[in-house]
N, CA, C and O atoms as a CHARMM CRD file, in Angstrom:
* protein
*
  380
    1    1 UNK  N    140.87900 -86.63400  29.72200 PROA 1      0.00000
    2    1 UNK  CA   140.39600 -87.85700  29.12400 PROA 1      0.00000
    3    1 UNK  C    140.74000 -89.01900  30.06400 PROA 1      0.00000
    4    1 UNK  O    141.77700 -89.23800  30.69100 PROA 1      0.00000
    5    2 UNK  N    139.52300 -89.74500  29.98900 PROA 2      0.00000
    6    2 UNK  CA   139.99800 -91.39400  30.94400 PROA 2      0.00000
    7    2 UNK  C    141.20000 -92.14500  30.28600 PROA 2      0.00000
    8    2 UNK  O    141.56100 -92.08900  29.11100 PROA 2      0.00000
    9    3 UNK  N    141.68400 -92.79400  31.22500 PROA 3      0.00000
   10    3 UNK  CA   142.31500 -93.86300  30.52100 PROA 3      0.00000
   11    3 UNK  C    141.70100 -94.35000  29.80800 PROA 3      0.00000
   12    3 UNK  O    141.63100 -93.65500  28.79400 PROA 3      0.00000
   13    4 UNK  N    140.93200 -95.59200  29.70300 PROA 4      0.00000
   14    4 UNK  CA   139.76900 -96.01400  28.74500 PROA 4      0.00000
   15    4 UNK  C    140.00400 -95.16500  27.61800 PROA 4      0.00000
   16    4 UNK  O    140.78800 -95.38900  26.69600 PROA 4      0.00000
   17    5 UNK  N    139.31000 -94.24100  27.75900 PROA 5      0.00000
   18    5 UNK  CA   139.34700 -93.46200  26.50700 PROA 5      0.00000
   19    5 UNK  C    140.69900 -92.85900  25.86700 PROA 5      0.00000
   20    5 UNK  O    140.50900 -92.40200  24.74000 PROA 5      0.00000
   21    6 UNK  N    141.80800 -92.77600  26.26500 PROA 6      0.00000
   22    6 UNK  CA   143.12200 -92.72800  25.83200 PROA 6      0.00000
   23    6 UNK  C    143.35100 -93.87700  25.39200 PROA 6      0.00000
   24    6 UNK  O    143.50200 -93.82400  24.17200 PROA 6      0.00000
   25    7 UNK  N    143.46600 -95.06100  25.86100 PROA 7      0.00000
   26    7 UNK  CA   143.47100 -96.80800  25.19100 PROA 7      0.00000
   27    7 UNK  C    142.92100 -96.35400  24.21100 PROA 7      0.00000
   28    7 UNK  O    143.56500 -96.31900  23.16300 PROA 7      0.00000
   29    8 UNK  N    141.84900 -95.96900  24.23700 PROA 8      0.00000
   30    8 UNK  CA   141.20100 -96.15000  23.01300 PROA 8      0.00000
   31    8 UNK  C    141.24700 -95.69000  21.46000 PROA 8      0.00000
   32    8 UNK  O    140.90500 -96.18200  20.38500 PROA 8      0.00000
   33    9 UNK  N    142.05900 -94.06700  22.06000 PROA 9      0.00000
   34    9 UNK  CA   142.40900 -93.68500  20.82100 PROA 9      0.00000
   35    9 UNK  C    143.94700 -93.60000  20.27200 PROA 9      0.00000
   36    9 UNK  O    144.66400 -93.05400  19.43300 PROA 9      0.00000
   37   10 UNK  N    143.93300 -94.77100  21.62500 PROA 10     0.00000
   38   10 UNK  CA   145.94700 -94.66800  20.80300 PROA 10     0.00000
   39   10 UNK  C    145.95000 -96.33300  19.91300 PROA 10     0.00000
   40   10 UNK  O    146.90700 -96.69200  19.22800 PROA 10     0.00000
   41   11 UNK  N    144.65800 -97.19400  20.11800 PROA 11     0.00000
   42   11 UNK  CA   144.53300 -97.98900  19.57400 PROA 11     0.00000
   43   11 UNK  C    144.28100 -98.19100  18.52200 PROA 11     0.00000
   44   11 UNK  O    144.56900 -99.17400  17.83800 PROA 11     0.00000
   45   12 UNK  N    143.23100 -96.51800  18.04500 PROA 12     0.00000
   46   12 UNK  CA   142.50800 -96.00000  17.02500 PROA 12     0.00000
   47   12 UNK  C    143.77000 -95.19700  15.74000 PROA 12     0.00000
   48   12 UNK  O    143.72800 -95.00400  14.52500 PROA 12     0.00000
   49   13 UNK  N    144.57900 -94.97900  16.60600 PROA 13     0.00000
   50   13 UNK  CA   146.02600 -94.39400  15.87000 PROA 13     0.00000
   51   13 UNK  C    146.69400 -95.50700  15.26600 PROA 13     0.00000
   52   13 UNK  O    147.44700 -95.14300  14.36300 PROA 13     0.00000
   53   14 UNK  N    146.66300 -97.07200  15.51400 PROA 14     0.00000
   54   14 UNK  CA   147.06700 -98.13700  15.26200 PROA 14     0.00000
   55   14 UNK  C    146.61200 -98.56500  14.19000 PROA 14     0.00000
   56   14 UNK  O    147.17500 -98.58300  13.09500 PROA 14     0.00000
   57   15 UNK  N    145.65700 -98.89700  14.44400 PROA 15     0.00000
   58   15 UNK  CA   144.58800 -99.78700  13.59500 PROA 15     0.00000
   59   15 UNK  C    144.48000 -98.98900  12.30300 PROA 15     0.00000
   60   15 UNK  O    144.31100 -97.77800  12.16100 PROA 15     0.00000
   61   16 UNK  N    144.67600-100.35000  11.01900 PROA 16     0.00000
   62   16 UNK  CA   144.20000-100.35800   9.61000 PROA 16     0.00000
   63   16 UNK  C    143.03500 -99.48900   9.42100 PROA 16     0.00000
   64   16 UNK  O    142.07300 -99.91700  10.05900 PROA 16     0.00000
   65   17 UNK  N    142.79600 -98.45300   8.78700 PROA 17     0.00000
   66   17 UNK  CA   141.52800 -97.84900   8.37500 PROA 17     0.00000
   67   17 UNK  C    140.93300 -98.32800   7.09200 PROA 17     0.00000
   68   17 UNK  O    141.62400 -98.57800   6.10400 PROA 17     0.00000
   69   18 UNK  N    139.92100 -98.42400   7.12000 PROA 18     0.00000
   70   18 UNK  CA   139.08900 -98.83600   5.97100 PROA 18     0.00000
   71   18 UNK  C    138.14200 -98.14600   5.44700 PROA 18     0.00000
   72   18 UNK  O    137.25400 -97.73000   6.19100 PROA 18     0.00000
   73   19 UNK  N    138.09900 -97.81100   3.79500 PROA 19     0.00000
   74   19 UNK  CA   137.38400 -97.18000   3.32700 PROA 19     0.00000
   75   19 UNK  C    135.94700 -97.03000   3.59400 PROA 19     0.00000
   76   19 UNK  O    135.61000 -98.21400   3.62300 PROA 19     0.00000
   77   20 UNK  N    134.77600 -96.28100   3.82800 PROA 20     0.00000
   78   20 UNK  CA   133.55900 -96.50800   4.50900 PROA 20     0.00000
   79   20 UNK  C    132.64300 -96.89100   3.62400 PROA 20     0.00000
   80   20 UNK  O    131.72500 -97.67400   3.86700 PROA 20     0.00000
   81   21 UNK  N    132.94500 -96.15500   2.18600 PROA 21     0.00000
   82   21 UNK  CA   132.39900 -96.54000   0.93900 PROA 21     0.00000
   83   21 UNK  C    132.37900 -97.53800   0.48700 PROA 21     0.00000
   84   21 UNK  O    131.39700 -98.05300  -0.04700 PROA 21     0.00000
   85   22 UNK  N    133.11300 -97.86000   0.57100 PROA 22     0.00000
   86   22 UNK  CA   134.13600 -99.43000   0.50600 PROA 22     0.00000
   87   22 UNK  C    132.98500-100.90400   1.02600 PROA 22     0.00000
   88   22 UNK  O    132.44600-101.89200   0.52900 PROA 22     0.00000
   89   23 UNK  N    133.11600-100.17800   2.35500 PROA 23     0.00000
   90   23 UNK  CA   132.53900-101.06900   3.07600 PROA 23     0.00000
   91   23 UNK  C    131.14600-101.18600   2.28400 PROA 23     0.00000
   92   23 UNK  O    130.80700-101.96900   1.39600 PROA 23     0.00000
   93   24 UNK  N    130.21600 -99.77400   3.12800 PROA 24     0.00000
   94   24 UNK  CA   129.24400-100.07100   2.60600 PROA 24     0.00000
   95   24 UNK  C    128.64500-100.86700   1.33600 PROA 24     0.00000
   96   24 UNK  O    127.81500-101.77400   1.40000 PROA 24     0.00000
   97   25 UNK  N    129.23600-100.34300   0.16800 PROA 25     0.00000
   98   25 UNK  CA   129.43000-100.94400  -1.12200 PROA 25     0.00000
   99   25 UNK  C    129.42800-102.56200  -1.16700 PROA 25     0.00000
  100   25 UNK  O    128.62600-103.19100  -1.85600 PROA 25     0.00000
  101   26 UNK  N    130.35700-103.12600  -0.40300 PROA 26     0.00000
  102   26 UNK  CA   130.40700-104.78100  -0.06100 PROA 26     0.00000
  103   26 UNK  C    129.40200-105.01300   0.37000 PROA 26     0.00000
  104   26 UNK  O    128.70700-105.88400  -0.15200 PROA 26     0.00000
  105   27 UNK  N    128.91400-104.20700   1.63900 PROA 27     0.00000
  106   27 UNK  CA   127.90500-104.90800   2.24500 PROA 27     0.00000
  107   27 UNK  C    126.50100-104.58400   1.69400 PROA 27     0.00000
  108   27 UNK  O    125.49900-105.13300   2.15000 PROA 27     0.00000
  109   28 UNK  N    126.46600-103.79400   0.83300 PROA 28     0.00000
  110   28 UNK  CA   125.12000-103.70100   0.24500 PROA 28     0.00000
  111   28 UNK  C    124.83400-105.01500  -1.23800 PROA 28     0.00000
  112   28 UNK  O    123.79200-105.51700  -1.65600 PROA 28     0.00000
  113   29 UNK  N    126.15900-105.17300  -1.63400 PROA 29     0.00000
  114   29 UNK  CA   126.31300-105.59800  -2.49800 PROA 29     0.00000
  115   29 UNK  C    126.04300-107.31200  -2.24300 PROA 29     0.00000
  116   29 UNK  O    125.41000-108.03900  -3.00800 PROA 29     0.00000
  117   30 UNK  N    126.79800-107.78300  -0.78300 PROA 30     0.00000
  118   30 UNK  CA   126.13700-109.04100   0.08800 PROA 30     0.00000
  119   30 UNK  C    124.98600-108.89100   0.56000 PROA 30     0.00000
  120   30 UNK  O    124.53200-109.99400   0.86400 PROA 30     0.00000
  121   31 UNK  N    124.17200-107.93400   0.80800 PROA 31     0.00000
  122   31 UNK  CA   122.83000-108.16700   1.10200 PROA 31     0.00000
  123   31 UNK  C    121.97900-108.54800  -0.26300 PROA 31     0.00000
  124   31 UNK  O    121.12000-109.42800  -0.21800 PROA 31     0.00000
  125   32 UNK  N    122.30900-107.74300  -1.62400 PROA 32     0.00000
  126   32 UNK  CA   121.42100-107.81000  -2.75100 PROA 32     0.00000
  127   32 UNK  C    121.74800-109.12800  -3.23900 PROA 32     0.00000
  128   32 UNK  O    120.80300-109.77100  -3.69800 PROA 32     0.00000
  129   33 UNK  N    123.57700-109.98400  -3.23400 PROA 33     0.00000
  130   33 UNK  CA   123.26700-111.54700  -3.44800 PROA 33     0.00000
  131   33 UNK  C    122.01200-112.53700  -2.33800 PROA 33     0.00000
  132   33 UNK  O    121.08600-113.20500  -2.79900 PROA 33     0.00000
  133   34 UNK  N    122.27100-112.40400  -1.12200 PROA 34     0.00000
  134   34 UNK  CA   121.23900-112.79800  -0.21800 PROA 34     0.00000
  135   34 UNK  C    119.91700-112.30700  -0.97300 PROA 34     0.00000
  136   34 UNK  O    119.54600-113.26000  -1.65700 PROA 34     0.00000
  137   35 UNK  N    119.43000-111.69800  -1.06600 PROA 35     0.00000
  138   35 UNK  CA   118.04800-111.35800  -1.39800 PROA 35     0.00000
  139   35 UNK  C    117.62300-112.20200  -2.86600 PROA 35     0.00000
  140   35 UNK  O    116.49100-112.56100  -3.18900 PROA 35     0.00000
  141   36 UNK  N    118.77100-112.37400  -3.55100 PROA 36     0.00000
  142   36 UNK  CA   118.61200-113.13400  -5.26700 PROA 36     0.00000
  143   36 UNK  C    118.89500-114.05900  -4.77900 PROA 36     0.00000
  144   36 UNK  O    117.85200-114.70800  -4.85600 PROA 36     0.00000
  145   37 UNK  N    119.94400-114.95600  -4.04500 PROA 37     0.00000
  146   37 UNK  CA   119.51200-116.07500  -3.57800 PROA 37     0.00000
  147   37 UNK  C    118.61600-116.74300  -2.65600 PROA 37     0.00000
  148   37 UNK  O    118.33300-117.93100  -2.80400 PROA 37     0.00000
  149   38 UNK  N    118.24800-116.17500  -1.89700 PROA 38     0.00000
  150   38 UNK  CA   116.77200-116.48600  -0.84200 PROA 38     0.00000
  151   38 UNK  C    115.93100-115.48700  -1.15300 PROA 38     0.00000
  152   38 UNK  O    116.27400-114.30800  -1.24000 PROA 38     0.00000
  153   39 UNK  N    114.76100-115.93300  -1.33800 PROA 39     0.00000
  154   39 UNK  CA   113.21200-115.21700  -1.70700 PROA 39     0.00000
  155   39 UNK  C    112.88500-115.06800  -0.78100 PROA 39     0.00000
  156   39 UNK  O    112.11700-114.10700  -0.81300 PROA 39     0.00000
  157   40 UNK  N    112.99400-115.52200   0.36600 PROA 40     0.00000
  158   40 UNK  CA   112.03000-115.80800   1.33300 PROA 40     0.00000
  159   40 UNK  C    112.90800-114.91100   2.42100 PROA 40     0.00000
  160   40 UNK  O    114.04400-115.24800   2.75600 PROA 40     0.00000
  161   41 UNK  N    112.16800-113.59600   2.98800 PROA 41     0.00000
  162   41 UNK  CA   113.30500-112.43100   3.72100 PROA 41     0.00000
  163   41 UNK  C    113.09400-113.06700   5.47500 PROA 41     0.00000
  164   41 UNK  O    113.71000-112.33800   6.25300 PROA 41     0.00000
  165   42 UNK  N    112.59100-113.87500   5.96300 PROA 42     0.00000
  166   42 UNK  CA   113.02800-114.67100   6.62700 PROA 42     0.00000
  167   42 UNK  C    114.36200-114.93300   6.58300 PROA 42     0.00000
  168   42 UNK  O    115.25800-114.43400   7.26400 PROA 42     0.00000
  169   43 UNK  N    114.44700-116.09600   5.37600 PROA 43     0.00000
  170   43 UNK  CA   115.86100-116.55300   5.32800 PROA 43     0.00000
  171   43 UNK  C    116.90500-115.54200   5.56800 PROA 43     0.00000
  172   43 UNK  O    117.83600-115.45100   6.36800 PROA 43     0.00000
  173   44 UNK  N    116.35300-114.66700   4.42100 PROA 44     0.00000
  174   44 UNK  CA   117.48200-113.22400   4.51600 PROA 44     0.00000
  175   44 UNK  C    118.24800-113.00000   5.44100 PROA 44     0.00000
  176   44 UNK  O    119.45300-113.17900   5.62000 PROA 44     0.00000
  177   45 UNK  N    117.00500-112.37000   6.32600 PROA 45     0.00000
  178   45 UNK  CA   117.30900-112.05500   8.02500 PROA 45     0.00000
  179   45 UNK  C    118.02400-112.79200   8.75200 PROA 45     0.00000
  180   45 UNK  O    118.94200-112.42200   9.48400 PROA 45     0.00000
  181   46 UNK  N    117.48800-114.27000   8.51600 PROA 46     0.00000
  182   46 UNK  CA   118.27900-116.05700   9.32100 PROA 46     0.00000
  183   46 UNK  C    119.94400-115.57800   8.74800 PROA 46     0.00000
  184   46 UNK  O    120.80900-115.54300   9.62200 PROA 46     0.00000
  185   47 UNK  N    120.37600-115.20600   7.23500 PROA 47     0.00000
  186   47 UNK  CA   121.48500-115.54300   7.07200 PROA 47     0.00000
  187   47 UNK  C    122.37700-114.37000   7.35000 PROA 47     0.00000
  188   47 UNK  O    123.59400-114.51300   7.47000 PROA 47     0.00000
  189   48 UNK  N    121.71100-113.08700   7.46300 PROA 48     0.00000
  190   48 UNK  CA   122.33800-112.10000   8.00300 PROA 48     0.00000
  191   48 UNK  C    122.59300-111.73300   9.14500 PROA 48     0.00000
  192   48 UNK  O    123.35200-110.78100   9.32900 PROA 48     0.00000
  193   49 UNK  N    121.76000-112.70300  10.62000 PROA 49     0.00000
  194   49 UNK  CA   122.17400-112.75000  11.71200 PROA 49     0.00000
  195   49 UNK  C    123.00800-113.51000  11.77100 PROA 49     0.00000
  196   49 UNK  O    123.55600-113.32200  12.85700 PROA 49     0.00000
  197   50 UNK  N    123.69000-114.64900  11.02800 PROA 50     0.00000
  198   50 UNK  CA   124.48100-115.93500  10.97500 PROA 50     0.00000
  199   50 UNK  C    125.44100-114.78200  10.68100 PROA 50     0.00000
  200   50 UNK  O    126.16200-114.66900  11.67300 PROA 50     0.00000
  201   51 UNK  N    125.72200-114.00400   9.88300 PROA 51     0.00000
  202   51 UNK  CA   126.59800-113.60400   9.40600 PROA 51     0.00000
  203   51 UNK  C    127.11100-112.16900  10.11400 PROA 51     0.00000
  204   51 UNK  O    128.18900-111.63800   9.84300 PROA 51     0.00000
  205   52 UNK  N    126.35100-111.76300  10.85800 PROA 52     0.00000
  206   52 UNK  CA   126.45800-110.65400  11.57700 PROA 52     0.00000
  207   52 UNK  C    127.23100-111.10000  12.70100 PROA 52     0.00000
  208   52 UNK  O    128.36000-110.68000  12.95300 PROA 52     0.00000
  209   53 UNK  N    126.57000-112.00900  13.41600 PROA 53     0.00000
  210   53 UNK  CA   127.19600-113.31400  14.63300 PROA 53     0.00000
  211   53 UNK  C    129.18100-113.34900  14.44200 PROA 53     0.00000
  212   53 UNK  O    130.21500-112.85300  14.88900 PROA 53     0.00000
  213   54 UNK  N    128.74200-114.15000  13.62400 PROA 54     0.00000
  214   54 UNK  CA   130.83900-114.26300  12.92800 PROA 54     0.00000
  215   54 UNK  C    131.10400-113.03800  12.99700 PROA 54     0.00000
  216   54 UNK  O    131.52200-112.79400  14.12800 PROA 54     0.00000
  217   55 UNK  N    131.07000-112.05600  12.30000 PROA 55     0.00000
  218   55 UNK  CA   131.84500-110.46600  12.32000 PROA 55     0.00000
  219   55 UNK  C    131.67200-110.20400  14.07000 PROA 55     0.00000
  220   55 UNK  O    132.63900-109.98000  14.79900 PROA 55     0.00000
  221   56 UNK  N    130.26900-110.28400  14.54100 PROA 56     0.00000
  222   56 UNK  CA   130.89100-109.72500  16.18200 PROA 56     0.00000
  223   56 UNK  C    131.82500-110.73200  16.99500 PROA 56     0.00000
  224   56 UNK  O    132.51700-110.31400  17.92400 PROA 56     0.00000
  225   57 UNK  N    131.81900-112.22000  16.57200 PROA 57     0.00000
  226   57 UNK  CA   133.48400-113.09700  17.10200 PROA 57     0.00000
  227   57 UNK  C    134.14800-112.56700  17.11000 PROA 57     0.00000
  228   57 UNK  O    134.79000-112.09000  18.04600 PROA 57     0.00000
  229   58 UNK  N    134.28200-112.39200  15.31800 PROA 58     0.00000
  230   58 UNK  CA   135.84600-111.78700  14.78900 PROA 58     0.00000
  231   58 UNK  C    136.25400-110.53900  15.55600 PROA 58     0.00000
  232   58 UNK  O    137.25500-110.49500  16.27200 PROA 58     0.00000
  233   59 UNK  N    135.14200-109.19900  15.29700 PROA 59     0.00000
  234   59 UNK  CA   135.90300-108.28300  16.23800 PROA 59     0.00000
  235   59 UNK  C    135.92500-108.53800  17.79500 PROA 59     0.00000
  236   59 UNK  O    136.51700-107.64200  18.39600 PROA 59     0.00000
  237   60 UNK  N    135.53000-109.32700  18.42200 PROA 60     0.00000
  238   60 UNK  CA   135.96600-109.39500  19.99400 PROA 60     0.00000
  239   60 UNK  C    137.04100-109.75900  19.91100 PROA 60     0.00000
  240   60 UNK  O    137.98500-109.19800  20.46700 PROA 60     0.00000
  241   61 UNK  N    137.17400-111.25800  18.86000 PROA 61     0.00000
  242   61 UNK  CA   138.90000-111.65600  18.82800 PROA 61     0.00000
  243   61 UNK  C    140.06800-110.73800  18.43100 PROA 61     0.00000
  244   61 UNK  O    141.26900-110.88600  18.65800 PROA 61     0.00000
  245   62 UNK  N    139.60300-110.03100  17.96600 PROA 62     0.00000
  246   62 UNK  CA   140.30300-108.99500  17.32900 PROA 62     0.00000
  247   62 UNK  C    140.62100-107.92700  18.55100 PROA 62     0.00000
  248   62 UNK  O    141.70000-107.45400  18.91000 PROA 62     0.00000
  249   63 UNK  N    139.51100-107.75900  18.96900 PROA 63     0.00000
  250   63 UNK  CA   139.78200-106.53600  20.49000 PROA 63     0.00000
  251   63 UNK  C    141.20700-107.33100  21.24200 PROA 63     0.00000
  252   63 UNK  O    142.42500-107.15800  21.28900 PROA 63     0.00000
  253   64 UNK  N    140.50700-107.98500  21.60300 PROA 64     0.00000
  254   64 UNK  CA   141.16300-109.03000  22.58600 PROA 64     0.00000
  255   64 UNK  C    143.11000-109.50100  22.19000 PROA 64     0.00000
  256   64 UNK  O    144.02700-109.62900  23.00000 PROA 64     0.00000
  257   65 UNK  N    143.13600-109.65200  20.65200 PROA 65     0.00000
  258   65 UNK  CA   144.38300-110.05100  20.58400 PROA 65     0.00000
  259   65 UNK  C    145.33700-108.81900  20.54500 PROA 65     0.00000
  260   65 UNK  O    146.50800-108.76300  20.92200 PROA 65     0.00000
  261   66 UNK  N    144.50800-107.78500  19.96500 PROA 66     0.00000
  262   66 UNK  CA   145.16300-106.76200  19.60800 PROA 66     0.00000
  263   66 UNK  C    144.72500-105.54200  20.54800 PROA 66     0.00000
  264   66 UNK  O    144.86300-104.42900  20.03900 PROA 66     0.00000
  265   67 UNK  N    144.08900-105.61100  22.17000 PROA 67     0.00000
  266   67 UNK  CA   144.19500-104.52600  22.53500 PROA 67     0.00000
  267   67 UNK  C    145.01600-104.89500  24.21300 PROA 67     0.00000
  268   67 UNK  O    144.01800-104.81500  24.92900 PROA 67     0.00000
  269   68 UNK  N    145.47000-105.02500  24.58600 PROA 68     0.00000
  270   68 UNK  CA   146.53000-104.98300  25.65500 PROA 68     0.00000
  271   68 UNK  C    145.67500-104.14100  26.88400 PROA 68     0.00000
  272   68 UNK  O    145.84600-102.95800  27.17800 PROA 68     0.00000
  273   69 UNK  N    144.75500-105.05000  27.48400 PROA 69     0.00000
  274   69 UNK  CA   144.02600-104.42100  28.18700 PROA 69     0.00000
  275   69 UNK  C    144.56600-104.25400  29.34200 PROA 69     0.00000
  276   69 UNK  O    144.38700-103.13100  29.81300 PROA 69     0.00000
  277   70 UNK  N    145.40300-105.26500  30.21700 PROA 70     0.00000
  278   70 UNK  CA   145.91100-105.18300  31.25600 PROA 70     0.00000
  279   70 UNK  C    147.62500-104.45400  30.93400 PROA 70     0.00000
  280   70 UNK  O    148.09400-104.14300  32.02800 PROA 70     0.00000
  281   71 UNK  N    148.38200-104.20300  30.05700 PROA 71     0.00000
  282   71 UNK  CA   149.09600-103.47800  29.62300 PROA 71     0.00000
  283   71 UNK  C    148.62800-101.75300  29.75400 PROA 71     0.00000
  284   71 UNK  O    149.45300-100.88200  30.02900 PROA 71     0.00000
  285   72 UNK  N    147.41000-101.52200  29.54600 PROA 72     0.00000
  286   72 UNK  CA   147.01900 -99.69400  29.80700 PROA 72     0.00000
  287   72 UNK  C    146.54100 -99.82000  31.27200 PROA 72     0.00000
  288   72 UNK  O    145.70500 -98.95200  31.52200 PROA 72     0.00000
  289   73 UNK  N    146.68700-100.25400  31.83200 PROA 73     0.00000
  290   73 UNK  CA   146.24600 -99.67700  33.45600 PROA 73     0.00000
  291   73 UNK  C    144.75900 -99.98900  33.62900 PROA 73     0.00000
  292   73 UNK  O    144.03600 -99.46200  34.47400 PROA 73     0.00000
  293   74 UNK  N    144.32300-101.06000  32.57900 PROA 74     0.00000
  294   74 UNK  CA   142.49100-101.50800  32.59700 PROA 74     0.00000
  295   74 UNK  C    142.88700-102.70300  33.56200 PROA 74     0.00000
  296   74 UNK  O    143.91300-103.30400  33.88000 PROA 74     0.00000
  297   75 UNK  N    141.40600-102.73400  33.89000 PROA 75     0.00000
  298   75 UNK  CA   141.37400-103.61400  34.52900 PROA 75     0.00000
  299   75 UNK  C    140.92200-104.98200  33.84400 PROA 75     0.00000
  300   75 UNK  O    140.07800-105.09400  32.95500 PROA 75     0.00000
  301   76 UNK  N    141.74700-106.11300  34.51300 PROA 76     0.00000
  302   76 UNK  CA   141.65200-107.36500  33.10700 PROA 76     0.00000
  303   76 UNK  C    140.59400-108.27900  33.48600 PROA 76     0.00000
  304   76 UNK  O    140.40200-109.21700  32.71200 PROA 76     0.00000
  305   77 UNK  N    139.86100-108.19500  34.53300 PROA 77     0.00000
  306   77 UNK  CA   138.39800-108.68700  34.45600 PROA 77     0.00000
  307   77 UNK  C    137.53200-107.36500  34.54900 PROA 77     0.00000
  308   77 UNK  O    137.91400-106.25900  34.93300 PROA 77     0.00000
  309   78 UNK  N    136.55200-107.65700  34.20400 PROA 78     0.00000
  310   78 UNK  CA   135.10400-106.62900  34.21100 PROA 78     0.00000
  311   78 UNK  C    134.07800-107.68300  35.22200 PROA 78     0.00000
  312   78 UNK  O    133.76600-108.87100  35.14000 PROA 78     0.00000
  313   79 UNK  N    133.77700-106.65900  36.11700 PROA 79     0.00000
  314   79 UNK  CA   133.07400-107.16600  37.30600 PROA 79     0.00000
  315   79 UNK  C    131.44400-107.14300  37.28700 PROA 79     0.00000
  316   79 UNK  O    130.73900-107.72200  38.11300 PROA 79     0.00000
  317   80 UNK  N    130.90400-106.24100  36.01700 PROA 80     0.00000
  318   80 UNK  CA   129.95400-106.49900  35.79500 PROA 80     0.00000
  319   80 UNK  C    129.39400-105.83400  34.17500 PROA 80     0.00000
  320   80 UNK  O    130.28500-105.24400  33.56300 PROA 80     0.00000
  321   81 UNK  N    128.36600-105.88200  33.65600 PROA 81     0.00000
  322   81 UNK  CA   127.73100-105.27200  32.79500 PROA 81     0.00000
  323   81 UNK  C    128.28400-104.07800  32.14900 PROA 81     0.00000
  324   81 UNK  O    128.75200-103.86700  31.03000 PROA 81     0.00000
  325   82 UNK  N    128.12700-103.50100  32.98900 PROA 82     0.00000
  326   82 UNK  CA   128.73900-101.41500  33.56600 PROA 82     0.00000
  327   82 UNK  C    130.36000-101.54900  32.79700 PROA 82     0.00000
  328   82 UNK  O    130.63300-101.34800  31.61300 PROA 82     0.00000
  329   83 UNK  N    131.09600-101.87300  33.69500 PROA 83     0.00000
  330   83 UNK  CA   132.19400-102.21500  33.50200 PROA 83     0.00000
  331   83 UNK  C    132.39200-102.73600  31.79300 PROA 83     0.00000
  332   83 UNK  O    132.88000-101.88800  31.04600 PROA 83     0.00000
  333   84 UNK  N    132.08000-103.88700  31.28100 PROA 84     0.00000
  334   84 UNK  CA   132.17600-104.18800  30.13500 PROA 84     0.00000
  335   84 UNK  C    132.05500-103.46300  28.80100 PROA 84     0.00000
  336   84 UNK  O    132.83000-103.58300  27.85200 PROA 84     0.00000
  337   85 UNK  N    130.56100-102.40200  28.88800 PROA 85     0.00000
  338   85 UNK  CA   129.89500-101.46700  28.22100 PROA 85     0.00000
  339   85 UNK  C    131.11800-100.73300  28.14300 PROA 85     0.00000
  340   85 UNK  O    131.54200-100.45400  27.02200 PROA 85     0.00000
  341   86 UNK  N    131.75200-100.37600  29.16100 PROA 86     0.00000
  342   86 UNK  CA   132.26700 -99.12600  28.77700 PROA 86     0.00000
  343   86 UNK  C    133.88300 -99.32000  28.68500 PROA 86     0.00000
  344   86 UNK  O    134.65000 -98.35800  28.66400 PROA 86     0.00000
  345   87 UNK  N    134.34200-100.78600  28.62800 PROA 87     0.00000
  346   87 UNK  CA   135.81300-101.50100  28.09800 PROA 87     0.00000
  347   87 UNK  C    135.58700-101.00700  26.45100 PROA 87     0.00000
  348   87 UNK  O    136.44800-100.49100  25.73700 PROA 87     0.00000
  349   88 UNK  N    134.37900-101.27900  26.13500 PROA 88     0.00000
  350   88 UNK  CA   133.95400-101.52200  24.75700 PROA 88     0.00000
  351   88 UNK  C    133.43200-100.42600  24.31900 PROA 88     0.00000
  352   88 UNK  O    133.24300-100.57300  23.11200 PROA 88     0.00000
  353   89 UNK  N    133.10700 -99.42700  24.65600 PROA 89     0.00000
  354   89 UNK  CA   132.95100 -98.28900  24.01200 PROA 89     0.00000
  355   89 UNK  C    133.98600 -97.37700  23.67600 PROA 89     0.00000
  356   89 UNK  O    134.26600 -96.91900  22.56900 PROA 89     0.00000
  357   90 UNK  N    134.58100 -97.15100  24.91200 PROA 90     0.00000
  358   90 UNK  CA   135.67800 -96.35300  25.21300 PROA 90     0.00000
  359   90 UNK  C    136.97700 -96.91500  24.50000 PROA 90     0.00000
  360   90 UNK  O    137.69700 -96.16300  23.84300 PROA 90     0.00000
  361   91 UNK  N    137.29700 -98.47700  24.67600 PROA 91     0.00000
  362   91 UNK  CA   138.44500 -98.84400  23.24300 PROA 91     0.00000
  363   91 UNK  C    138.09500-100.12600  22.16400 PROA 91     0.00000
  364   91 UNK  O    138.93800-100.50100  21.34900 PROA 91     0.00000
  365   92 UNK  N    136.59800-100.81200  22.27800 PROA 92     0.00000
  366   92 UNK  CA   136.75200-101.56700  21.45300 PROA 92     0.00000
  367   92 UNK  C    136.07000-101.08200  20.07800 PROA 92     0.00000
  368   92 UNK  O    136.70600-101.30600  19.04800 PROA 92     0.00000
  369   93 UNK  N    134.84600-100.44600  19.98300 PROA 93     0.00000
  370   93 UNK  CA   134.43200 -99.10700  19.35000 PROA 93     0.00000
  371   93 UNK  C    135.35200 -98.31600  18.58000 PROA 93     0.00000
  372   93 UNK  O    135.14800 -98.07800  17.39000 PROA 93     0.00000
  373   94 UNK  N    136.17100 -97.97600  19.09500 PROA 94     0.00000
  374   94 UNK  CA   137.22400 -97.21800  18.40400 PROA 94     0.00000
  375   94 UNK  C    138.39700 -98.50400  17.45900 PROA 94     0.00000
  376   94 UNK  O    139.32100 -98.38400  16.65500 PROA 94     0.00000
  377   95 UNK  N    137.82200 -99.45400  18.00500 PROA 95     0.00000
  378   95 UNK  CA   139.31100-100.11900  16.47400 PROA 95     0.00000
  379   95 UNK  C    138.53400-100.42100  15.69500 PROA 95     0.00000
  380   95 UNK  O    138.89300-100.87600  14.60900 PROA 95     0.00000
């Protein structure tokens, strides 16, 4: 296994787990208020990318505070695209 991918699952050994049911359940349950409060699935869409937006902040901030990238032997800039994809697959994916 890569490093990367060892980061990743010793990060995955860390991290709070959350019910999936759970989740889903919330989030189906926030899409059906959106839909009774906006008629118009435009809006829908407008407020679920607004809201999708914030959750991908939160988890970068979240990668970021809580994964010690230059602490595992990563490298603490990403030099391109390539590089980034696979910071984030290999351990941000996994928290």
């Amino acid at each position: 296994m890569t490093s990367k991918a060892q980061a990743g699952t010793a990060l995955w050994a860390k991290m709070p787990k959350a019910n999936a049911e759970l989740f889903a359940l919330t989030y189906g349950s926030l899409v059906t208020e959106l839909v009774r409060d906006y008629e118009d699935p435009i809006e829908v869409n407008a407020q679920l990318d607004r809201i999708g937006h914030s959750i991908g902040v939160r988890c970068v901030d979240e990668f970021l505070s809580k994964a010690d990238v230059s602490g595992m032997g990563l490298s603490t800039q990403c030099n391109n695209l390539r590089d980034t994809a696979e910071v984030l697959a290999k351990v941000g994916f996994k928290m």
